[in-house]
ZATORTOR-538668 format. One record per residue (C-alpha): residue in three letters; x, y, z. Coordinates in steps of 0.001 Angstrom, whole numbers, padded with zeros to 6 digits, always signed. Layout:
BEGIN
AlaXYZ;...
END
This chain:
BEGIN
Unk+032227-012307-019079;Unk+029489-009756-017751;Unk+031182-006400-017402;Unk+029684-004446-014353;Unk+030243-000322-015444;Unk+029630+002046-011948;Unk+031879+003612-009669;Unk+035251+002761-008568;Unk+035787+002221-004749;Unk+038294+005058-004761;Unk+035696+007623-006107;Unk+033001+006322-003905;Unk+035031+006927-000783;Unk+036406+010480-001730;Unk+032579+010853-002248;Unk+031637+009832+001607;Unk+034223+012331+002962;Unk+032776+014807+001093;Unk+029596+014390+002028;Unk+027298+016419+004449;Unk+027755+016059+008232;Unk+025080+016085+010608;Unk+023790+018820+012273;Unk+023742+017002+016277;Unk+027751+015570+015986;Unk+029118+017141+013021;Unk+030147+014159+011029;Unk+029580+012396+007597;Unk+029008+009055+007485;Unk+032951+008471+006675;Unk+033885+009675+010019;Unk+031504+007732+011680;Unk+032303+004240+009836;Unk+034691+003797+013117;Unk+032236+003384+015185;Unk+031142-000345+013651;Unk+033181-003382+013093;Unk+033219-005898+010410;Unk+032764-009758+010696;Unk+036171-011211+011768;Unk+036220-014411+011567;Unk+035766-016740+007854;Unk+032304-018693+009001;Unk+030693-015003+008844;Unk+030986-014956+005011;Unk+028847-017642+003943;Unk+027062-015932+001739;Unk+029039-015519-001740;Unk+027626-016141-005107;Unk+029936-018673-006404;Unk+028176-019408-009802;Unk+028408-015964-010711;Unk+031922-016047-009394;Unk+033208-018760-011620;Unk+031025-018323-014519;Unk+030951-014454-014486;Unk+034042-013252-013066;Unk+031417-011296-010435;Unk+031963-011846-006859;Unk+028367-010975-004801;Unk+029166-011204-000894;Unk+027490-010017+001595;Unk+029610-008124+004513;Unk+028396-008914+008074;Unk+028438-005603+009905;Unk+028081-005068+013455;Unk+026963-001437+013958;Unk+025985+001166+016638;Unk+022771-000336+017273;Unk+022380-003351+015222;Unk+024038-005836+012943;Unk+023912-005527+009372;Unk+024635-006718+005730;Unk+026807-004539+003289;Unk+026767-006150-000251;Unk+029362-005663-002133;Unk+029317-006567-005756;Unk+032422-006278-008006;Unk+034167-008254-011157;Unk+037097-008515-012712;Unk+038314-011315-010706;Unk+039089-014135-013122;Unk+041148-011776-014834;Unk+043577-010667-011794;Unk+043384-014368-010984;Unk+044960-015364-014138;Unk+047587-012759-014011;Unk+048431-013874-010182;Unk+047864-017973-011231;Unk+051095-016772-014062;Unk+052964-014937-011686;Unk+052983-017621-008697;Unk+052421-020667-010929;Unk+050184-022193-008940;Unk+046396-021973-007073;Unk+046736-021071-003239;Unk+045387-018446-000934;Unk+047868-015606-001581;Unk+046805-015512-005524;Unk+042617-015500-004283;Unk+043588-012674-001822;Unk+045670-010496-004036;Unk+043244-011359-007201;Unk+040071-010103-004887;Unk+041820-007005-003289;Unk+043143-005973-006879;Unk+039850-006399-008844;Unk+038320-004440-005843;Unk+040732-001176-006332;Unk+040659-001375-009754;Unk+037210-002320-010546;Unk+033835-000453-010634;Unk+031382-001849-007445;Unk+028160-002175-006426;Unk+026672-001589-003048;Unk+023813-001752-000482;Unk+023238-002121+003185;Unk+020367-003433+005494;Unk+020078-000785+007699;Unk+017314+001880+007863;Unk+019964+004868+006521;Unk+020561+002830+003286;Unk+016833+002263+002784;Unk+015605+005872+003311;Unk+018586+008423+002717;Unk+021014+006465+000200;Unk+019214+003602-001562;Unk+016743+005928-003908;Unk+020326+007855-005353;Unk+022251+004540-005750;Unk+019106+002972-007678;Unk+019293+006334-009790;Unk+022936+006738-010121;Unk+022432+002736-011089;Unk+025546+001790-007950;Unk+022945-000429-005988;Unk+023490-003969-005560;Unk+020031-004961-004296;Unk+016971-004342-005620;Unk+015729-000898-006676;Unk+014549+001446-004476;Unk+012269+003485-006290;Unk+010742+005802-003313;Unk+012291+009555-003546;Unk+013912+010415-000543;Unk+012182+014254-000738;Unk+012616+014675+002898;Unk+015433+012603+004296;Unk+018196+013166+001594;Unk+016348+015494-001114;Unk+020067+016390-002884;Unk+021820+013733-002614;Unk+024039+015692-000223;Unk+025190+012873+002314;Unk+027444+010463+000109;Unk+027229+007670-001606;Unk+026649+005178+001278;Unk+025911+005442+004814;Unk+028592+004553+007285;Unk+028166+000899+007367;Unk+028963+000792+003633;Unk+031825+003332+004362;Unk+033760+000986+006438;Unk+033119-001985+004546;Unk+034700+000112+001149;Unk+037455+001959+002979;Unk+038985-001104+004822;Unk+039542-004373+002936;Unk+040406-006455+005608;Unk+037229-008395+005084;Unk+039060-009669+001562;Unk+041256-011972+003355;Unk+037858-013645+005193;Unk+036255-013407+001864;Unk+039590-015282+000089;Unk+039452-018013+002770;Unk+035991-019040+002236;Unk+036509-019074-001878;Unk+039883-021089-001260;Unk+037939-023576+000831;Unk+035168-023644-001392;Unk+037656-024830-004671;Unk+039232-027356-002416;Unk+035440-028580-000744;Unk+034585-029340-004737;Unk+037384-030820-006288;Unk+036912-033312-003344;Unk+033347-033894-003612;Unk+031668-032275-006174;Unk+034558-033280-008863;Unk+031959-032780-012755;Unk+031366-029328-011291;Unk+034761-028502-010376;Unk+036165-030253-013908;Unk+033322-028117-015994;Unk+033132-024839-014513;Unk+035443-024102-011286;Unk+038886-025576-012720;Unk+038555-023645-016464;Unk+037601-020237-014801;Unk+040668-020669-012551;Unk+043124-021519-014728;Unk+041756-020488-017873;Unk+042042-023970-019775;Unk+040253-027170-019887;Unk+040010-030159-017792;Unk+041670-033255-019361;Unk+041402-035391-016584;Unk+039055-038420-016779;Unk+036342-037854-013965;Unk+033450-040113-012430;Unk+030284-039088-013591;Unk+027621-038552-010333;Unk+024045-038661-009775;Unk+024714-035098-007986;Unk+026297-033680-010826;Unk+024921-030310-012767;Unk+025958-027147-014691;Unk+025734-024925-012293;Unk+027726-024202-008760;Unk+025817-024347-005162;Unk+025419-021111-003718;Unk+023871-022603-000169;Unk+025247-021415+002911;Unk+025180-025297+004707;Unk+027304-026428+001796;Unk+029629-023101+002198;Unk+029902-023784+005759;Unk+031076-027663+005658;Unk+033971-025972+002978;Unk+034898-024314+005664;Unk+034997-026667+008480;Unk+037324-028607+006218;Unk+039433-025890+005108;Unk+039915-025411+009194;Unk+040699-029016+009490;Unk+042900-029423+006396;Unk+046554-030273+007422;Unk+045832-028092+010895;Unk+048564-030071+012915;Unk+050786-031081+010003;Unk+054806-029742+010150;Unk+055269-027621+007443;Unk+051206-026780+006849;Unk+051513-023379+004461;Unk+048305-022298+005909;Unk+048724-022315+009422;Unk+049106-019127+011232;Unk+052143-017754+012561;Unk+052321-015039+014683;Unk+055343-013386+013248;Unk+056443-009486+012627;Unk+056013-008651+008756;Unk+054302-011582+005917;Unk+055384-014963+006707;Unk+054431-018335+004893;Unk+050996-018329+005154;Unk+050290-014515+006038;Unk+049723-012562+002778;Unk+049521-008565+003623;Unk+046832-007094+002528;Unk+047043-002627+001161;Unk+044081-000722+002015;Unk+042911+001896+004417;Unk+042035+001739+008147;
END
């Protein structure tokens, strides 16, 4: 597995609160995180790179942001997952939602992560000190920022990348799409799920006899169509069944079905 070695999320928030505020408001970017919203609903996170989830332990998404005056995409890079999958997969004894959620919002704590933004702060204040500090997860930026953010005096990210690392309720969205994903390819994409999805889940081999197909390959789709109809499916999957584990329920404190999810507001 590929090892990714930058900063923790923990340091890189205690970073944005430290850094400089503005001269008009008197905030960092940490303070003013509030002031934009993250994607809520699972059809906003199409855009995961499952082959380097299943084959790397990696997880790539990109975190729809809707900000002050636009809407964004935070990318958030990470690994470690396979590994706190495992552990959860032994715990549980079984593959369901509650062991992608809690593998995803462990490896995120505890790993080291990657990240980039869209917007025009990221591009000419923060992206030049990630690239150099090697944090990015896009491409380089390899223009100084002399006159916007000469010291590297306003944090790590601006505050678009703040929210998205101080509040991980995006995981459970994130979890959701993965979970439908697995389910979407053991259905109809079976070689690929046999070779690479079912091993890197569950750490073992397939021994199952399976059909070859004229579709089949060694590598996962990362397309956002194919993401999508995994989705739709997941939403349809036992939705007015008695007893459905992954129905909602509106119900004080975790329920079946609701997993709770630590992390800062």
């Amino acid at each position: 597995m590929i090892a990714l070695h930058e900063d923790r999320r923990n340091e890189l928030i205690s970073r944005g609160r430290r850094g400089e505020k503005e001269k008009g408001d008197g905030k960092n970017r940490y303070e003013k995180r509030v002031n934009s919203h993250v994607a809520s609903t699972v059809k906003e996170f199409n855009q995961i790179d499952m082959e380097s989830l299943f084959k790397y332990s990696i997880l790539t998404v990109n975190v729809p942001v809707q900000g002050e005056t636009d809407n964004y995409l935070v990318r958030i890079k990470f690994g470690g997952f396979l590994d706190e999958l495992h552990n959860q997969i032994r715990q549980i004894g079984k593959f369901e939602l509650r062991t992608v959620v809690k593998a995803l919002t462990n490896s995120f704590d505890r790993d080291d992560v990657y990240i980039s933004c869209s917007c025009p702060d990221w591009k000419y204040r923060m992206g030049f000190w990630a690239s150099m500090s090697k944090i990015t997860s896009s491409a380089p930026e390899n223009r100084p920022s002399k006159i916007t953010n000469p010291h590297n005096a306003l944090g790590p990210g601006c505050k678009h990348v703040m929210l998205v690392l101080s509040n991980n309720k995006w995981v459970m969205k994130v979890a959701s799409t993965i979970f439908n994903y697995v389910n979407y390819m053991e259905k109809n994409r079976k070689q690929q799920y046999a070779d690479i999805i079912y091993p890197a889940i569950y750490d073992k081999k397939y021994i199952e006899p399976v059909q070859l197909s004229i579709d089949d390959k060694d590598t996962l789709d990362n397309d956002t169509e194919l993401i999508d109809t995994a989705n739709i499916q997941g939403r349809t999957r036992g939705q007015f069944k008695p007893g459905n584990p992954y129905r909602y329920q509106r119900k004080p404190g975790p329920g079946i079905g609701q997993i709770p999810i630590q992390g800062e507001e």
